[in-house]
C-alpha positions as CSV (number, residue, x, y, z in Angstrom):
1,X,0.0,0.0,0.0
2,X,0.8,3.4,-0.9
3,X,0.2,6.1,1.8
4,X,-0.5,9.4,-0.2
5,X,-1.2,13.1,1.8
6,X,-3.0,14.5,-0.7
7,X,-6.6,13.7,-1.9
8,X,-6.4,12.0,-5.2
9,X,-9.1,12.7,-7.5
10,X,-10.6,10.5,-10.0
11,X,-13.3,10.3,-12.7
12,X,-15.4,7.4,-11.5
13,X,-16.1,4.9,-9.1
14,X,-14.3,2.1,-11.1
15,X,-10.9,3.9,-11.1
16,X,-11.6,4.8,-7.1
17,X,-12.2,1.2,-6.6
18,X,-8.7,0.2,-8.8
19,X,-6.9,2.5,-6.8
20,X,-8.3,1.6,-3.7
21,X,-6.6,-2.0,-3.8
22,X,-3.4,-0.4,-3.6
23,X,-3.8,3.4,-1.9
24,X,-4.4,4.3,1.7
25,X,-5.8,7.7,1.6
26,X,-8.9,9.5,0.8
27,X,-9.8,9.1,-2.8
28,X,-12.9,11.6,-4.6
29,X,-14.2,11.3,-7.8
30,X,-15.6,14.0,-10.1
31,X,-18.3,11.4,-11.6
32,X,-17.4,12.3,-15.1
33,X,-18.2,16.2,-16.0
34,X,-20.8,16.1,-13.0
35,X,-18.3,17.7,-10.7
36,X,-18.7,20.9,-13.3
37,X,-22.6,21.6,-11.8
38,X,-21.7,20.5,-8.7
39,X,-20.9,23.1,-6.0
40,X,-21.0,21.0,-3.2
41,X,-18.2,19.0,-4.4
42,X,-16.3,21.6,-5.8
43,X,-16.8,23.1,-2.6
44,X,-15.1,19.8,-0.9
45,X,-12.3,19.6,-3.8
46,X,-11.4,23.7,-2.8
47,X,-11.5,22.6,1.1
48,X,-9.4,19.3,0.6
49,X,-7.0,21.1,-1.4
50,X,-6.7,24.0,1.4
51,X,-6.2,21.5,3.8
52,X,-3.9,18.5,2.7
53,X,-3.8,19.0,-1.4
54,X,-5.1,17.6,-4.4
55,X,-3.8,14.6,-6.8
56,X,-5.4,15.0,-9.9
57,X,-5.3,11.0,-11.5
58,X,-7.0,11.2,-14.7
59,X,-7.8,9.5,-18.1
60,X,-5.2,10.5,-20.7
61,X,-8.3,11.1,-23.1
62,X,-9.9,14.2,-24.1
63,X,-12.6,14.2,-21.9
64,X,-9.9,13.6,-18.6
65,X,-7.6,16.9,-19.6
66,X,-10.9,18.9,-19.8
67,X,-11.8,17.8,-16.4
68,X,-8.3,18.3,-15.1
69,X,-8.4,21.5,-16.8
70,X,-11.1,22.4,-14.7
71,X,-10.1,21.2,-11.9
72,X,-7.2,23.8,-12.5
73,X,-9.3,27.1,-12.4
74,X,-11.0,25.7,-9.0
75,X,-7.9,25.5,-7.1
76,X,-4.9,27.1,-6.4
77,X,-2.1,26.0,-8.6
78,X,0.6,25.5,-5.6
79,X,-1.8,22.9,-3.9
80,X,-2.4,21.2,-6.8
81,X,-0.1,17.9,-7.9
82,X,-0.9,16.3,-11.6
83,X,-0.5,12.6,-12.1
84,X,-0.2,11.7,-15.4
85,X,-0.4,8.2,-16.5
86,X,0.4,7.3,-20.8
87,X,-1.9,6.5,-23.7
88,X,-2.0,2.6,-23.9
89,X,-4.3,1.4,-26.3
90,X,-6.8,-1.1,-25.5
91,X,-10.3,-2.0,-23.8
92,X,-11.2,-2.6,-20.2
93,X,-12.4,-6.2,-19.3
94,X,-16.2,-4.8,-18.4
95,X,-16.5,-2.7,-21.6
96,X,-18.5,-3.8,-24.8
97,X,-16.2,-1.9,-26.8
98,X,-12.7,0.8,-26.4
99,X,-13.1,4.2,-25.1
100,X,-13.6,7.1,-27.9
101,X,-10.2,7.4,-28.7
102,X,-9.4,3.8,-27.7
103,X,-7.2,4.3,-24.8
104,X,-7.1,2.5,-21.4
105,X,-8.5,5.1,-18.7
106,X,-7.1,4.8,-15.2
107,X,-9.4,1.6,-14.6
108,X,-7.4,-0.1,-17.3
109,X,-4.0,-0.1,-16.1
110,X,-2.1,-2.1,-14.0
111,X,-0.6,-1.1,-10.5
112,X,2.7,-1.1,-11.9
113,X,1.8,1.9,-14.3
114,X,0.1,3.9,-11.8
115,X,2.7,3.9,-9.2
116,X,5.2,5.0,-11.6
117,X,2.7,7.8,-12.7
118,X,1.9,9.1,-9.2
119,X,5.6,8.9,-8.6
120,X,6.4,11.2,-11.0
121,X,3.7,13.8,-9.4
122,X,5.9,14.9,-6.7
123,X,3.2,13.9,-4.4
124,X,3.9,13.0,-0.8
125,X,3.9,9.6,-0.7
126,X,5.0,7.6,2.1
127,X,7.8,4.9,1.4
128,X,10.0,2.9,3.4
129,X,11.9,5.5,3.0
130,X,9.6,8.4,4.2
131,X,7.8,11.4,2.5
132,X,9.6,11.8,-0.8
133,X,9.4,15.3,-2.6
134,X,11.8,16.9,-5.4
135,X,12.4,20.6,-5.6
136,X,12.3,22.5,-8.9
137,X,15.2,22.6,-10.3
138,X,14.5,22.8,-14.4
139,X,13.3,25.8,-16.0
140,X,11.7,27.0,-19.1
141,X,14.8,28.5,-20.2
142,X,16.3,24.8,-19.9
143,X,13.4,23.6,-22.7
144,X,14.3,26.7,-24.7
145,X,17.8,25.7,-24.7
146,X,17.1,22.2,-25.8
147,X,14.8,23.6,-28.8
148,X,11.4,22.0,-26.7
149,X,10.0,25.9,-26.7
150,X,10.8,28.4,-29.2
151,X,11.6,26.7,-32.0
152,X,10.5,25.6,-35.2
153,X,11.1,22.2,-34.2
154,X,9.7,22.8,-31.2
155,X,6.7,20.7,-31.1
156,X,8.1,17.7,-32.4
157,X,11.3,18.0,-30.3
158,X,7.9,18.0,-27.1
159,X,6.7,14.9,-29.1
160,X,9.9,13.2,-29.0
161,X,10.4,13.9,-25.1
162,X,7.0,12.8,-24.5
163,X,7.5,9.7,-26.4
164,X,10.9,8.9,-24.0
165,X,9.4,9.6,-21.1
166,X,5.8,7.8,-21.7
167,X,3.9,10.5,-21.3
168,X,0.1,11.1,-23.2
169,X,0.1,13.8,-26.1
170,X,-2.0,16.2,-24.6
171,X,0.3,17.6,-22.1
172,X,1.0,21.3,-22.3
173,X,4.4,22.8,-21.8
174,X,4.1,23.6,-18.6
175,X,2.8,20.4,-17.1
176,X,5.6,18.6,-18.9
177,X,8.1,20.9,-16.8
178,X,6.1,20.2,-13.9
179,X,6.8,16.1,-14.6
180,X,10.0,16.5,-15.4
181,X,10.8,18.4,-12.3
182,X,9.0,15.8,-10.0
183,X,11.0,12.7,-12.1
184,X,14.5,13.9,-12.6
185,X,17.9,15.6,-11.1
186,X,18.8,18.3,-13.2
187,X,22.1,16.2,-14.8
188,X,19.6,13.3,-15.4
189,X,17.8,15.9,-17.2
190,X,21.0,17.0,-19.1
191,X,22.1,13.7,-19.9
192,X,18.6,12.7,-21.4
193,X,18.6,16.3,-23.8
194,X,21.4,15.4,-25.1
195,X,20.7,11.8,-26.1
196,X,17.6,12.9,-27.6
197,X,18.7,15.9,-29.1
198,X,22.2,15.8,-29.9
199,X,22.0,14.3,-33.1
């Protein structure tokens, strides 16, 4: 089990009930886009996040970055974390048929996958090793020097970093800082630009 400070919030019931098997800690879902007409929760979601902070675990779909994205303008950005897990391509065991855009939502993946993605968040998750946090360290002046902002080849240069570190499409520029900064030292950093962009 994975003890996490923060409130992790999910889409539905099925991905609260995947995490549950392997997450002590309180665990909300936004039931879909219903958390959008939903004051009450919001309202719970602004008070969590004042108090112990929010994990944002969603799909890696459309519909999960508009939700996240929401999720954004309701609270504070400094007591907000972002989990983000990859596109894998497939179909959950109790669906007829894939997703929209055919990926695996949360639901879908196994432990292994989500661990590694709410590693990666910076949350404060409690290990054998105690509460483990990483400190900025990378900047946007680092992706500008690496051509990932900036640049004509900007875009794809994203693409390809994505593609390395497993990451879904849709991130932005700044949450892709904000991953990098929760995954890597500064020289890990270094060494990885200049694999992938050295050529």
């Amino acid at each position: 089990m994975i003890k996490i400070q923060e409130a992790v919030i999910v889409e539905g019931k099925y991905d609260k009930i995947k995490l549950s098997n392997f997450i002590d800690g309180l665990i909300i879902t936004t039931d879909g886009f219903g958390v959008f007409k939903n004051k009450e929760k919001q309202a719970l979601i602004r008070h969590l996040a004042d108090t112990r902070g929010i994990l944002v675990l969603t799909d890696s779909d459309g519909a999960g970055f508009v939700i996240r994205n929401f999720l954004k303008g309701c609270v504070p950005s400094t007591q907000l974390k972002h989990a983000y897990i990859p596109d894998v391509f497939g179909k959950e065991k109790r669906k007829e048929k894939p997703s929209k855009e055919g990926k695996l939502g949360v639901e879908g993946l196994s432990e292994e996958i989500l661990c590694n993605a709410i590693a990666q968040s910076g949350a404060h998750c409690q290990l054998s090793e105690g509460y483990v946090k990483t400190e900025r360290e990378i900047t946007k002046a680092d992706l500008f020097e690496y051509g990932l902002t900036g640049t004509p080849n900007a875009s794809a240069n994203r693409e390809k970093l994505k593609k390395a570190l497993n990451l879904p499409q849709n991130i932005t520029s700044n949450s892709l800082l904000d991953i990098i900064n929760c995954t890597m030292t500064k020289n890990e950093w270094i060494q990885l630009c200049e694999k992938l962009f050295s050529e």
